[in-house]
One Martini backbone bead per residue (centre of mass of N, CA, C, O) as a GRO file, in nm:
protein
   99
    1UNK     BB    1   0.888  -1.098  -2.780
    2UNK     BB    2   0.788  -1.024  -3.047
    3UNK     BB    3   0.490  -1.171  -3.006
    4UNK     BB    4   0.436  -0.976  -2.775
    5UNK     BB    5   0.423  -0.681  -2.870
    6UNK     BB    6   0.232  -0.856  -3.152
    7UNK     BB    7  -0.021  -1.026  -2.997
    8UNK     BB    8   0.007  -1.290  -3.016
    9UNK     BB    9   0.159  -1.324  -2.725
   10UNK     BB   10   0.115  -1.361  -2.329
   11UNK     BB   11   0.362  -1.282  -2.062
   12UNK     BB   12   0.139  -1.183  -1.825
   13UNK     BB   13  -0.066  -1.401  -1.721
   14UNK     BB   14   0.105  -1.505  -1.446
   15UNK     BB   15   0.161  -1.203  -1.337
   16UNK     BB   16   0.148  -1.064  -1.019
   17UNK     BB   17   0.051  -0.770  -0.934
   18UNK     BB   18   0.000  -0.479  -0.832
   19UNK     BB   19  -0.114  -0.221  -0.712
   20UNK     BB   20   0.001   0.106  -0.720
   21UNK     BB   21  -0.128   0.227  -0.463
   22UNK     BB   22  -0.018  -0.014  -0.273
   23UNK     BB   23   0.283  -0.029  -0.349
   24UNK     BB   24   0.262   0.301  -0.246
   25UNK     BB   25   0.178   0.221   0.062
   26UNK     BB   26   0.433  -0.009   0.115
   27UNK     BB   27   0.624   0.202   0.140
   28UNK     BB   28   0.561   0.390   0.339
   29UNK     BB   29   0.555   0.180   0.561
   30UNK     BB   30   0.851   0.102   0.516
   31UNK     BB   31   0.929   0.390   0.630
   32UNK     BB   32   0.826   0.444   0.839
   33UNK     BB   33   0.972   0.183   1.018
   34UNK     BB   34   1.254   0.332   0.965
   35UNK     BB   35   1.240   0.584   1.094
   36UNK     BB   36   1.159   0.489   1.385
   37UNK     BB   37   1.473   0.319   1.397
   38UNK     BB   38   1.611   0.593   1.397
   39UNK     BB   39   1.434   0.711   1.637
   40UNK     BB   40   1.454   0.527   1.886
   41UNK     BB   41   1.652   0.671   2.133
   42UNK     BB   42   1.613   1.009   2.021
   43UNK     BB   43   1.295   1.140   2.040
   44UNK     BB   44   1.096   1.402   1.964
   45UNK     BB   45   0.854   1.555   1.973
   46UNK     BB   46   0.836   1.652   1.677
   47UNK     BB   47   0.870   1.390   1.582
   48UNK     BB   48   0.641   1.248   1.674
   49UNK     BB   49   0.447   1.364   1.560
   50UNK     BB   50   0.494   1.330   1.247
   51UNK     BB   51   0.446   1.034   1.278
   52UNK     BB   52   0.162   1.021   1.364
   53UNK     BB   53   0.090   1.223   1.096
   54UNK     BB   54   0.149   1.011   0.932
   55UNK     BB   55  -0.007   0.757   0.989
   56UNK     BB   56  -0.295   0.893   0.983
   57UNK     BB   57  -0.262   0.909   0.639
   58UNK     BB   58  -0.224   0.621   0.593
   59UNK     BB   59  -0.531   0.580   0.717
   60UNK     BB   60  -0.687   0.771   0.497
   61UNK     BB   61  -0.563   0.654   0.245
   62UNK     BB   62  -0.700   0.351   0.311
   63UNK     BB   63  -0.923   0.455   0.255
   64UNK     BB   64  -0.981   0.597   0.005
   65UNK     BB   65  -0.903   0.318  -0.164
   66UNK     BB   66  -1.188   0.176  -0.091
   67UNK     BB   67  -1.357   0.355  -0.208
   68UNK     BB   68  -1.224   0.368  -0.502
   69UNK     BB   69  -1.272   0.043  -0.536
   70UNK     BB   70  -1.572   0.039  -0.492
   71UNK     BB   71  -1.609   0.245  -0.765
   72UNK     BB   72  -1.574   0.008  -0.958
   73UNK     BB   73  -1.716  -0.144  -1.218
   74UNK     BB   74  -1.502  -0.341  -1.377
   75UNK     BB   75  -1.455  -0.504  -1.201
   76UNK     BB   76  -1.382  -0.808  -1.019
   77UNK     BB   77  -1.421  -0.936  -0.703
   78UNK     BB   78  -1.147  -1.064  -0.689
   79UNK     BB   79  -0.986  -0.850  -0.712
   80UNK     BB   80  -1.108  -0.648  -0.514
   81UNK     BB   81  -1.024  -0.859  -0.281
   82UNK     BB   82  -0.745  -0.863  -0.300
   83UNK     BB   83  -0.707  -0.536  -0.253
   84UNK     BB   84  -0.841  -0.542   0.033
   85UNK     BB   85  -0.667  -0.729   0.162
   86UNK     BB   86  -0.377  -0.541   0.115
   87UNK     BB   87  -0.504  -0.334   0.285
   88UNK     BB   88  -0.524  -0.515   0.555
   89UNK     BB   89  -0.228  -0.553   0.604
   90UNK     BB   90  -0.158  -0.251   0.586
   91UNK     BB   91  -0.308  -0.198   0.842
   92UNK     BB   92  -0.151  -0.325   0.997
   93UNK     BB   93   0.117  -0.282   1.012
   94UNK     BB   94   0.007   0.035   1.136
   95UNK     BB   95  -0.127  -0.078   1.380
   96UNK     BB   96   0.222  -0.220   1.482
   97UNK     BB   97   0.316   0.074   1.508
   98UNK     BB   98   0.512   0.232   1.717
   99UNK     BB   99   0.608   0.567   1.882
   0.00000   0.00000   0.00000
């Protein structure tokens, strides 16, 4: 660890984290589906609409994040590659959410 800390040796090149952007958009889509387990049997139109407005903003978010992504200069395409994947699969989760 003491070499690791003063650069001799990297611990984390084989560990792969995701983008902070993506990880809490993850969350979010998993409270999003666990919200919507809690109010299925007796939803009001007031949560419903919550709800629909939740899921819109998660939709826009992920627009927002592909711009943001779009516009790195200095990643690899593989990187950004990886990134468009992990929002792709987060979009499919919010578009297989029904309310």
């Amino acid at each position: 660890m003491v070499k690791h800390i003063y650069g001799k040796i990297t611990l984390l090149d084989k560990i792969k984290r995701p983008h902070m952007f993506i990880k809490e958009l993850n969350l979010y889509v998993d409270y999003l589906q666990a919200d919507i387990q809690v109010h299925l049997k007796s939803i009001t139109e007031k949560k419903r609409k919550q709800l629909d407005k939740f899921k819109i903003q998660l939709h826009e978010g992920i627009i927002y994040y592909k711009q943001l992504f779009a516009a790195y200069p200095n990643q690899t395409a593989e990187l950004l590659q990886t990134w468009f994947d992990e929002l792709t699969i987060a979009e499919n989760k919010i578009n297989n959410v029904l309310i």
